[in-house]
C-alpha positions as semicolon CSV with decimal commas, in nm:
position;residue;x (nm);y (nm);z (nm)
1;X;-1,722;-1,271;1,305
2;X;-1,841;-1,440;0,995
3;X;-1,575;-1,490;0,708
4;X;-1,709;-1,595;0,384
5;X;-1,465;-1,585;0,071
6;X;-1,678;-1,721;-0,265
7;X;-1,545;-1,749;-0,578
8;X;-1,722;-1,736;-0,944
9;X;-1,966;-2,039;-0,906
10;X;-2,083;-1,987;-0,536
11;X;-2,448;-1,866;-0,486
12;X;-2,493;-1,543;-0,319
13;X;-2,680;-1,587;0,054
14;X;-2,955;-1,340;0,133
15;X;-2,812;-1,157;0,406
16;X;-2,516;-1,074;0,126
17;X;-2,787;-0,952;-0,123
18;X;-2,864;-0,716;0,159
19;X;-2,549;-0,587;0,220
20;X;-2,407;-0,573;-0,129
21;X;-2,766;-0,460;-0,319
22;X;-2,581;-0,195;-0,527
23;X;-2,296;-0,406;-0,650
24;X;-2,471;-0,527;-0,967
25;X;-2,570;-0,196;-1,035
26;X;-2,290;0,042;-0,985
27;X;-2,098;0,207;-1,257
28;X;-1,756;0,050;-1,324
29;X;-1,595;0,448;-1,208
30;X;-1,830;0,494;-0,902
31;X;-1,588;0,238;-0,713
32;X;-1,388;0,516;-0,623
33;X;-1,665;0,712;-0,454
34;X;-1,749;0,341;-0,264
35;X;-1,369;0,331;-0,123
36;X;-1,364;0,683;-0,025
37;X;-1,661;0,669;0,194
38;X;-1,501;0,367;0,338
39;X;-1,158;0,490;0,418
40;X;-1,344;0,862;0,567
41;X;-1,578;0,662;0,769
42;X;-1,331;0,499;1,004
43;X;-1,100;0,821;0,949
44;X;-0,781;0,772;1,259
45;X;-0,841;0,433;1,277
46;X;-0,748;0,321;1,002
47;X;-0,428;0,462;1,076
48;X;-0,422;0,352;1,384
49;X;-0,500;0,013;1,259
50;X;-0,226;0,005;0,929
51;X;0,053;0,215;1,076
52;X;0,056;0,122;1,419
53;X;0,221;0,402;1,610
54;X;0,294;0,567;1,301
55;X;0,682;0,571;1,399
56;X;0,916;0,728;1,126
57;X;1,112;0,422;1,085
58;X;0,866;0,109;1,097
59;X;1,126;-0,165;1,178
60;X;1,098;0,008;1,554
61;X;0,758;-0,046;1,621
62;X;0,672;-0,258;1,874
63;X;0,253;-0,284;1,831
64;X;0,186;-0,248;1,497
65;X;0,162;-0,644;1,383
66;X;0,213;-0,518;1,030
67;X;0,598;-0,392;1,104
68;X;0,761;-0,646;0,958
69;X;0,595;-0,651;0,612
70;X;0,644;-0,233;0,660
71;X;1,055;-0,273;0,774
72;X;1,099;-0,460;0,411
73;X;0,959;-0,221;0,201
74;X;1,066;0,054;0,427
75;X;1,440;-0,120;0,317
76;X;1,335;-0,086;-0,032
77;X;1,290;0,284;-0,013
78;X;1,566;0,352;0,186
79;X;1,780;0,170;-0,094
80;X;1,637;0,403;-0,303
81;X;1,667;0,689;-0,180
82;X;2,017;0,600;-0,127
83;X;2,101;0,534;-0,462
84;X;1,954;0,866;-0,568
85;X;2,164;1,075;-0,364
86;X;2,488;0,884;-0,390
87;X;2,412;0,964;-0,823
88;X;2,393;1,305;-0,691
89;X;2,027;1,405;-0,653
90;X;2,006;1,718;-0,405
91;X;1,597;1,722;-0,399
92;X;1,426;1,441;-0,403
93;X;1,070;1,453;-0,555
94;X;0,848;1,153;-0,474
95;X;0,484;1,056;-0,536
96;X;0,258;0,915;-0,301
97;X;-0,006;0,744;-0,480
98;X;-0,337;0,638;-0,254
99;X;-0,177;0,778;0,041
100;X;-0,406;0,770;0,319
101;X;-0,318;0,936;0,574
102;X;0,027;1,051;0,466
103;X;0,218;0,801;0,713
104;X;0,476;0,666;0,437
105;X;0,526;1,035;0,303
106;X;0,617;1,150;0,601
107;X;0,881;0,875;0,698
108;X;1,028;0,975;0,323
109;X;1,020;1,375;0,410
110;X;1,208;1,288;0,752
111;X;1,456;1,010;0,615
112;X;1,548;1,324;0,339
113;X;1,564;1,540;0,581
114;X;1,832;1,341;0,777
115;X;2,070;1,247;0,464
116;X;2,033;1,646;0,415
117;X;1,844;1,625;0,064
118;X;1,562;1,852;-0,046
119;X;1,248;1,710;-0,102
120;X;0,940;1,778;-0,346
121;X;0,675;1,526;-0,188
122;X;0,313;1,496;-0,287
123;X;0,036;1,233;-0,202
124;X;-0,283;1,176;-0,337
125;X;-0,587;0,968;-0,288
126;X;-0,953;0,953;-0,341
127;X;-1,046;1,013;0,025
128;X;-1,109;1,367;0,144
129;X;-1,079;1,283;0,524
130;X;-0,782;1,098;0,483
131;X;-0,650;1,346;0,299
132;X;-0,719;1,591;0,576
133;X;-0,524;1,381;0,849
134;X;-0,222;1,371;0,611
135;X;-0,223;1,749;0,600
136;X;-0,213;1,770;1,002
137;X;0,025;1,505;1,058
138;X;0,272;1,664;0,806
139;X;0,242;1,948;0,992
140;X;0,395;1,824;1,293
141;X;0,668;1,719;1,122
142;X;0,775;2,101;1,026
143;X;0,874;2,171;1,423
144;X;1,122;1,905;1,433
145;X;1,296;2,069;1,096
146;X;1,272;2,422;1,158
147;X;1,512;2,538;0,890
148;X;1,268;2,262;0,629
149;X;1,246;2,426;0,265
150;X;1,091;2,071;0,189
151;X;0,727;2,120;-0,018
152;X;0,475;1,860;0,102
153;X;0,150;1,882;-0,103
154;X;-0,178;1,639;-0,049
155;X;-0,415;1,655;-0,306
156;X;-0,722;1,501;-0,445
157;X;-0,682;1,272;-0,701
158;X;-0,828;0,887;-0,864
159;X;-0,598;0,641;-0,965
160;X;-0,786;0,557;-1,252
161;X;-0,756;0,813;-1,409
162;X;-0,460;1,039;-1,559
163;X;-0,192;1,098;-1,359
164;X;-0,132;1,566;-1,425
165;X;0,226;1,536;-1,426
166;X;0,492;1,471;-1,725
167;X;0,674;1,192;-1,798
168;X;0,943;1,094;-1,527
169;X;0,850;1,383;-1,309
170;X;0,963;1,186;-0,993
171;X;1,208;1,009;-0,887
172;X;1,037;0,781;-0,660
173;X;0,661;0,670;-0,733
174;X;0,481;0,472;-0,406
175;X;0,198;0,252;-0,422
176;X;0,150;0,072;-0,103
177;X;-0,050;-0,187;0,011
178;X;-0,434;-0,222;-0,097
179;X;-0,440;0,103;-0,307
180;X;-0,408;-0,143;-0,646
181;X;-0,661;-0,362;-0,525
182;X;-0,915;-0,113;-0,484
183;X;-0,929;-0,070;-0,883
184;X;-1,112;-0,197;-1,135
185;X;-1,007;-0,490;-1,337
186;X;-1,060;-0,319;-1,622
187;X;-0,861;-0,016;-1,519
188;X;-0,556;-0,153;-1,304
189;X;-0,353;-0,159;-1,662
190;X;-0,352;0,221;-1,738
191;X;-0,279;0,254;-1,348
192;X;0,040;0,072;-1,350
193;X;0,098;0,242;-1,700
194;X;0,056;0,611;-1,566
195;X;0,269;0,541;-1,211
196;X;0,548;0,385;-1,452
197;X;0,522;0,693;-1,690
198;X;0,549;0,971;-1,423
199;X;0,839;0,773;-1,218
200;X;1,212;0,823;-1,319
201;X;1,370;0,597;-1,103
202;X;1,185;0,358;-0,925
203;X;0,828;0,269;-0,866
204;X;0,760;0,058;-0,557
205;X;0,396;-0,131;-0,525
206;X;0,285;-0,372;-0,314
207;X;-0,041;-0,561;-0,359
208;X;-0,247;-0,769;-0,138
209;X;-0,143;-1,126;-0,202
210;X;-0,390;-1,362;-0,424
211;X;-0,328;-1,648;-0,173
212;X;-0,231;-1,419;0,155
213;X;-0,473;-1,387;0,461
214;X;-0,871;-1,204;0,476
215;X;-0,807;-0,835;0,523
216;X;-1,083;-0,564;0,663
217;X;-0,889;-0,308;0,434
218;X;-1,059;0,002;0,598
219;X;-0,980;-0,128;0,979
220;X;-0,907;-0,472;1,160
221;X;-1,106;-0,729;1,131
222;X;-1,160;-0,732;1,472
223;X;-1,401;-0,477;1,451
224;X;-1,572;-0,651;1,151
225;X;-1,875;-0,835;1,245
226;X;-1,960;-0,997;0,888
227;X;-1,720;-1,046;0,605
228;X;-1,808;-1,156;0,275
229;X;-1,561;-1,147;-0,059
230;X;-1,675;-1,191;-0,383
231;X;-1,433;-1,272;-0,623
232;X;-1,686;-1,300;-0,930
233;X;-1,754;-0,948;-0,886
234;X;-1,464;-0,779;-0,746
235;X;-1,608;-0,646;-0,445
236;X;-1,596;-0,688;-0,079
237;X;-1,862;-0,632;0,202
238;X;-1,812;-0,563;0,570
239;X;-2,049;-0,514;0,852
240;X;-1,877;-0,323;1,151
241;X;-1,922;-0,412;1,477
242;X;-2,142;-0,102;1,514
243;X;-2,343;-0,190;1,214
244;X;-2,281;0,004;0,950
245;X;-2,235;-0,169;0,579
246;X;-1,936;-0,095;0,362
247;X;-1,887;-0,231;-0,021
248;X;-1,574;-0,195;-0,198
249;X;-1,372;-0,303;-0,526
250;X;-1,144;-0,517;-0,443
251;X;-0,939;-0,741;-0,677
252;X;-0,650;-1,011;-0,630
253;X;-0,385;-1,094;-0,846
254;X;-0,142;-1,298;-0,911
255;X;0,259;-1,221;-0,905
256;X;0,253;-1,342;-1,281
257;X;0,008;-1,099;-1,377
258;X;0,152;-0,859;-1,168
259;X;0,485;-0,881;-1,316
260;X;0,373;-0,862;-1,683
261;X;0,160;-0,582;-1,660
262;X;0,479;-0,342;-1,525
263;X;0,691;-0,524;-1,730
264;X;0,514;-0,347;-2,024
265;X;0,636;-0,029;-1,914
266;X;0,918;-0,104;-1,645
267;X;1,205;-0,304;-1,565
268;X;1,136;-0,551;-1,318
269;X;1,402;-0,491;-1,028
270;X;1,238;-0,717;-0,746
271;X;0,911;-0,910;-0,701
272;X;0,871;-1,101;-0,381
273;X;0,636;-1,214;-0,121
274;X;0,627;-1,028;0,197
275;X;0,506;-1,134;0,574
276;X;0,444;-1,453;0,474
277;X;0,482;-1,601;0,814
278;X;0,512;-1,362;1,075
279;X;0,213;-1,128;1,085
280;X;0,056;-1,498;1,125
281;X;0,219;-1,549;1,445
282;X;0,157;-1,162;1,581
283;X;0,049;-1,085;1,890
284;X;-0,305;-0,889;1,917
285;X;-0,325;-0,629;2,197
286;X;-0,615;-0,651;2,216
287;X;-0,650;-1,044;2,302
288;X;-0,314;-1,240;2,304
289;X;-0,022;-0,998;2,350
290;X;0,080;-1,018;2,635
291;X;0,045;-1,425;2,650
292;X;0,259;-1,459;2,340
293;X;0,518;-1,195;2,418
294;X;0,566;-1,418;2,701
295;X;0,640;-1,694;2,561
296;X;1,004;-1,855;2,597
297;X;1,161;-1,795;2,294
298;X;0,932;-1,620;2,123
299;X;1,212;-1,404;1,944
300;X;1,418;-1,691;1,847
301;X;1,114;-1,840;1,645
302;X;1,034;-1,474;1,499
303;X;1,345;-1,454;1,399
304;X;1,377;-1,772;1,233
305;X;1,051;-1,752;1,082
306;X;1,247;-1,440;0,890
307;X;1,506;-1,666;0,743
308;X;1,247;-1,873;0,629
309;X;1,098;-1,612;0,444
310;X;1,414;-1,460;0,282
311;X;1,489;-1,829;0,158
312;X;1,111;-1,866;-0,010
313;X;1,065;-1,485;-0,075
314;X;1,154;-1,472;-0,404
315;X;1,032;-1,846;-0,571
316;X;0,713;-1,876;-0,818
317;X;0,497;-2,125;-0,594
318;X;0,553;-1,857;-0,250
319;X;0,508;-1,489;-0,426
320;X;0,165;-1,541;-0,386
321;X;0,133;-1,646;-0,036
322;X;0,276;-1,382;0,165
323;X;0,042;-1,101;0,274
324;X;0,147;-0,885;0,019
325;X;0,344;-0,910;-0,375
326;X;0,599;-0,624;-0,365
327;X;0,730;-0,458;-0,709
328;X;1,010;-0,247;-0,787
329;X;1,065;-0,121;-1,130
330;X;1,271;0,126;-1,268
331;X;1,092;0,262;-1,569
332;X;1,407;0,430;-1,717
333;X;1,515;0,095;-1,848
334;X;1,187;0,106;-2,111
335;X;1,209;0,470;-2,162
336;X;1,294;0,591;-2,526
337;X;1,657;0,762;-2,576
338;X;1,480;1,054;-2,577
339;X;1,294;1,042;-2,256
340;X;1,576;0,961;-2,095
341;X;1,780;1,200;-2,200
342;X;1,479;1,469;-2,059
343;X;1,484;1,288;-1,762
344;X;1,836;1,318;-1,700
345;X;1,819;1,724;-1,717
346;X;1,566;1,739;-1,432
């Protein structure tokens, strides 16, 4: 595979002129159209690729390299959830927002489902086909809760623009992973303002990392032949290994910037790095998994390469090195008198 990453000043090779011929020319709001195609092109496998085996708690998975970055902010939901119903909450509405192909809704439905809460869930995203595999996977989840009064809804919806419900209507708002990324520059601000706006209690992003590893986004890059980011512009290009040519927005940011633009709206309750070692040191099924699994005390340096992280986690010069930033705000704390009181009744 060929991984090129060039920033502001580097010339643009011919082969990438080929590939990315449209970028100069698109519309700032036709991104959205670009990342959908993406995401419905590789449809299952790009579950298959960011969810692993999909498993309802993530911290269990034993082949998804990504489970340890997904066990922390599973931990951060949890926590949240937690809180809710020890204040009292009896159904939980949550927000979804770029969810894919439902997988982190649907561990929320089942982990209110077993602390015996209701639950008002819906998901969105720009992506028609991935919108379609979150409606059949929540499906399956209604035969394992036969007396479920839970409402699961998927919709349609971009980011970038308003968000159709009122202020604090849930108490949980998701953002996970490259969903942030995906936007605009110019639009990421009025993003983080509307997820803030319609969340109660907590919001929880994460963000690809500024300084963290390449990522295929749409599927592994083992089944990326050519790879080329361009920072100047915003946008990355991959050729698959069967051909085809992708372009998408994609941005990176900083922690600081991060920080300050939900700080406008939110309390900040935790900003941290996550994975910063130990997606590095995965296994890949498909080429080295069983070799390192192997390997005599392999667990012992996984392990320690944990307590590493929760040591460095949380300083300035590390946030940005980890595979992903992750945010939690609470965007009560900046909410008037007013809108909190509203809140409060619903």
């Amino acid at each position: 595979m060929r991984l090129r990453k060039q920033g502001p000043s580097a010339s643009m090779a011919t082969a990438y002129h080929r590939v990315t011929r449209s970028i100069r020319h698109t519309a700032p709001y036709r991104s959205s159209n670009d990342v959908a195609g993406a995401y419905d092109y590789v449809g299952d496998d790009y579950g298959r690729y960011a969810d692993g085996d999909g498993l309802d708690n993530p911290s269990a998975s034993t082949i998804n390299r990504f489970a340890h970055a997904d066990s922390i902010v599973w931990a951060t939901i949890c926590k949240a959830i937690n809180e809710l119903r020890d204040d009292g909450v009896t159904t939980l509405r949550v927000l979804d927002a770029g969810c894919g192909p439902g997988t982190w809704l649907a561990r929320v439905v089942c982990q209110a489902h077993c602390l015996g809460l209701c639950i008002e869930a819906v998901g969105f995203d720009v992506a028609p086909g991935q919108l379609e595999i979150a409606r059949k996977n929540a499906a399956r989840i209604r035969p394992r809760h036969p007396r479920d009064t839970s409402k699961i809804k998927f919709l349609r919806h971009d980011l970038g623009e308003p968000l159709p419900w009122t202020d604090g209507h849930f108490h949980l708002v998701l953002c996970n992973y490259v969903v942030l990324n995906h936007l605009p520059k110019s639009v990421l601000p009025r993003a983080i303002r509307e997820l803030c706006r319609v969340g109660s209690f907590r919001v929880v992003a994460t963000v690809r990392a500024l300084a963290g590893p390449p990522t295929g986004c749409i599927i592994g890059l083992d089944q990326v032949r050519d790879y080329r980011e361009d920072c100047n512009r915003g946008k990355l290009a991959l050729v698959l290994k069967d051909g085809t040519e992708h372009v998408v927005t994609f941005n990176l940011y900083g922690a600081t910037s991060l920080k300050a633009l939900f700080a406008s709206h939110a309390a900040i309750v935790d900003l941290r790095a996550i994975d910063l070692f130990v997606s590095r040191f995965a296994p890949d099924a498909n080429w080295t998994g069983n070799l390192v699994n192997a390997l005599p005390g392999r667990q012992d340096v996984v392990q320690k390469l944990k307590e590493i992280e929760e040591t460095l986690c949380r300083l300035p010069g590390w946030i940005d090195h980890g595979t992903h930033v992750l945010i939690v705000a609470d965007p009560n704390a900046k909410a008037t008198p007013s809108q909190r009181s509203d809140r409060s009744r619903r």
